[in-house]
N, C-alpha and C positions, 0 to 999 in steps of 0.2 A: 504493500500500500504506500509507504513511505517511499521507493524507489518511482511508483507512477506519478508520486506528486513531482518529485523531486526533476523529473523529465518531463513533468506537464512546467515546471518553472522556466526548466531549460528551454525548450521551445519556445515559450511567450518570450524569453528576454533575446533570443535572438531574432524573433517576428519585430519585437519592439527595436530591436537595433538596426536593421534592416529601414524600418519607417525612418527611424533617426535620420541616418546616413541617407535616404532617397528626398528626403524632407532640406537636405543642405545644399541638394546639386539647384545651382540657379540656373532653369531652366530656360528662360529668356536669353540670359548669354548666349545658351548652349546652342538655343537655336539662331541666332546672330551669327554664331562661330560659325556652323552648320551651313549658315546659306552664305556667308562670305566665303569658305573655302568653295561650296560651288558654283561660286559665280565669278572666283578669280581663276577656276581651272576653266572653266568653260569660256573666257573672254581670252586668256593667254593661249590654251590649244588651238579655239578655232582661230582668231586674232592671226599664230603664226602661222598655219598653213593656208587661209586666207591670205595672209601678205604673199607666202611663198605660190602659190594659184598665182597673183595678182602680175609675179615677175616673169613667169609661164607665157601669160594673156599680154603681157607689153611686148614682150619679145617674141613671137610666135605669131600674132594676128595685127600688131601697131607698127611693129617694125620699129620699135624700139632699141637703141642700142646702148649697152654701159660705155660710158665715158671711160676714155683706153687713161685719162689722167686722174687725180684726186681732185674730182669735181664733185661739188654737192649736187649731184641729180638726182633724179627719183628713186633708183638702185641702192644708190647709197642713204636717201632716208627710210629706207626699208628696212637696209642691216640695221641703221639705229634704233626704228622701232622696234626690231628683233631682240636688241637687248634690254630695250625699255621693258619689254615684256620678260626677260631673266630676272630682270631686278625687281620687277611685282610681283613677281611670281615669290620670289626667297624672301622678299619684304615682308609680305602680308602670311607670309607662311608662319613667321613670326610673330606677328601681329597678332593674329589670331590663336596663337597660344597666351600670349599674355593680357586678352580678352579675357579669354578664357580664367587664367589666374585672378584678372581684375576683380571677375565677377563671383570668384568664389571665396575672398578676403574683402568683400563689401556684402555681401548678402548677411541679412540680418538673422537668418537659420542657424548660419555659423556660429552665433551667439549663445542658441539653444543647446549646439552641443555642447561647446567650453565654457559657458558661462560668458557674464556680461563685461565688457570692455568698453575703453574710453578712446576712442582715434584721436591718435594723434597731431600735433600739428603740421611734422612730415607726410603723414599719411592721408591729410587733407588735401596739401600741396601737391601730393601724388597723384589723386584720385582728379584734381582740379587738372593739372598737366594734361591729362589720359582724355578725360573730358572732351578740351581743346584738341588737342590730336586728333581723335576721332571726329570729330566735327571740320576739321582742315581735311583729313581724310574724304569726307563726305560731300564737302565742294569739290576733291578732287576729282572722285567717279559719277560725280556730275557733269565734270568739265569731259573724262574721257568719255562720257554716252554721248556727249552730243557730237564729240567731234568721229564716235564711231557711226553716228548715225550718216555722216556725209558719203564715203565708201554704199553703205547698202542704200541709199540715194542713185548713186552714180550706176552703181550694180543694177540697180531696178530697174530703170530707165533703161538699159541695154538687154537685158533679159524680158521685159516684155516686149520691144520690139523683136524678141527672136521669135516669141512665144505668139505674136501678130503680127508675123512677116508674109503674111498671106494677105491678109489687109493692104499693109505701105508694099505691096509687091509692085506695083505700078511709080509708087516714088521713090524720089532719093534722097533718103535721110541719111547723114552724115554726126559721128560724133567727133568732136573734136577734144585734141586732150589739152590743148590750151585754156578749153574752156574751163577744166578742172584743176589746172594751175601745175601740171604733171611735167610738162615740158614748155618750155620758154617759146617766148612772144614770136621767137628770129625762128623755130621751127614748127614744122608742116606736119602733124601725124595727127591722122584722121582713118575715121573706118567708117564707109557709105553700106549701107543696106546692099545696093545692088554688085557691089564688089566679092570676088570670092573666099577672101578672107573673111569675110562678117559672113557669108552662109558655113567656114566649115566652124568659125568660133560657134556658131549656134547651137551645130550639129554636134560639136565635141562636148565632153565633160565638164573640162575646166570651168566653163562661164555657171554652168549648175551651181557644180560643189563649189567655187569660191565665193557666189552669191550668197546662199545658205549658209556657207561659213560664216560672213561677217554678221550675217542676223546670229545666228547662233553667238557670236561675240558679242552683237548689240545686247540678246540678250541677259549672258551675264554681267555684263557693266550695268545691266539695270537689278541684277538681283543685288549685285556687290552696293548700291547707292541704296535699296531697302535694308540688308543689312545693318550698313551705316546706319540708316534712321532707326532700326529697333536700337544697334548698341548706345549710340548715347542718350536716346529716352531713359535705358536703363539706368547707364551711368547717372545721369544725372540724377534718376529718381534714388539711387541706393546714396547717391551723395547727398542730398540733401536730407534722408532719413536720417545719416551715420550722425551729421552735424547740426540735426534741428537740437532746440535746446530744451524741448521736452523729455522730461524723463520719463521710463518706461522703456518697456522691452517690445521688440518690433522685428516682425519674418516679415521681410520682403517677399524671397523668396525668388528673387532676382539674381 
């Protein structure tokens, strides 16, 4: 009798510990964390084989050619975007763990396990810094949506003409990549509807899968700017808990 209480106790305190410990993950971070990893992997994959599509379609259908000297042309703000995209990639890999840390040394749960604590004036300062960051953060992948959104612009507009080249079959529409600022004022590279280079780009892959690539980039730049917005609602909400000046005990839960 004694040994079934004694394992009816054991059970309850490890049920009860389990609730503890599930009770302390701040689950708002987690999902913050959760959609900024996939919205920085789905903007940086599709993002570089989009670019790498994009140097395929200049040189293959526009007659495009790389600059034989160290010229800043198009080729070359490509590779830099290529490593714009290395260093967001291992930035935010980062970031997103010490999200993660943020929000589990500001959740108010944490309190329930260890008992109650006073934050500090460092750990205010910290929590303020992180705030700001994240929020500089979040005008940044504002700033990349929009400038991703120019690309699947450009894409669209070429892709439904392939997609209603039965329609302009009788005219000649022409795109021009000056108009897109691709190549300079002093050169000529254009691709007409009725030229054969625009019927085999239509007919080929490339123009498909790099179109849908940049949407698929556009849209994790736009999952990565929600992200942003849940993290520093949160922040801010666990910060302003940790240092309101009422006293009392408080689960975020954040």
């Amino acid at each position: 009798m004694e040994e079934n209480m004694e394992e009816g106790q054991t059970q309850k305190g490890c049920s009860e510990c389990c609730l503890k410990c599930l009770s302390g993950i701040p689950y708002a971070s987690l999902i913050a964390t959760i959609l900024l990893y996939a919205g920085v992997a789905l903007f940086c994959g599709c993002g570089h084989e989009a670019l790498s599509g994009t140097v395929t379609i200049l040189q293959t259908y526009f007659d495009v050619v790389r600059s034989p000297v160290d010229a800043l042309d198009v080729f070359t703000m490509i590779d830099i975007f290529k490593y714009v995209i290395y260093g967001v990639a291992a930035a935010f890999f980062v970031y997103g763990i010490l999200l993660m840390v943020e929000g589990f040394f500001t959740t108010g749960a944490i309190r329930d396990l260890y008992g109650d604590f006073k934050i500090t004036t460092c750990g205010r300062c910290v929590s303020a810094w992180f705030i700001m960051l994240t929020y500089i953060f979040m005008l940044a992948w504002l700033g990349v949506t929009a400038f991703t959104s120019l690309p699947v612009f450009m894409y669209f507009n070429i892709w439904n003409t392939c997609q209603n080249n039965t329609v302009v079959y009788n005219t000649n529409l022409c795109f021009d990549l000056r108009q897109f600022g691709i190549v300079s004022i002093g050169e000529e590279k254009k691709l007409c509807t009725a030229s054969e280079n625009f019927i085999k780009m239509c007919e080929s892959n490339e123009l498909d899968l790099t179109f849908h690539l940049f949407v698929c980039a556009l849209a994790g730049a736009g999952a990565a700017v929600i992200a942003m917005v849940v993290a520093v609602s949160v922040l801010i909400r666990n910060n302003v808990i940790l240092t309101s000046k009422n006293t009392g005990r408080y689960c975020t839960r954040f």
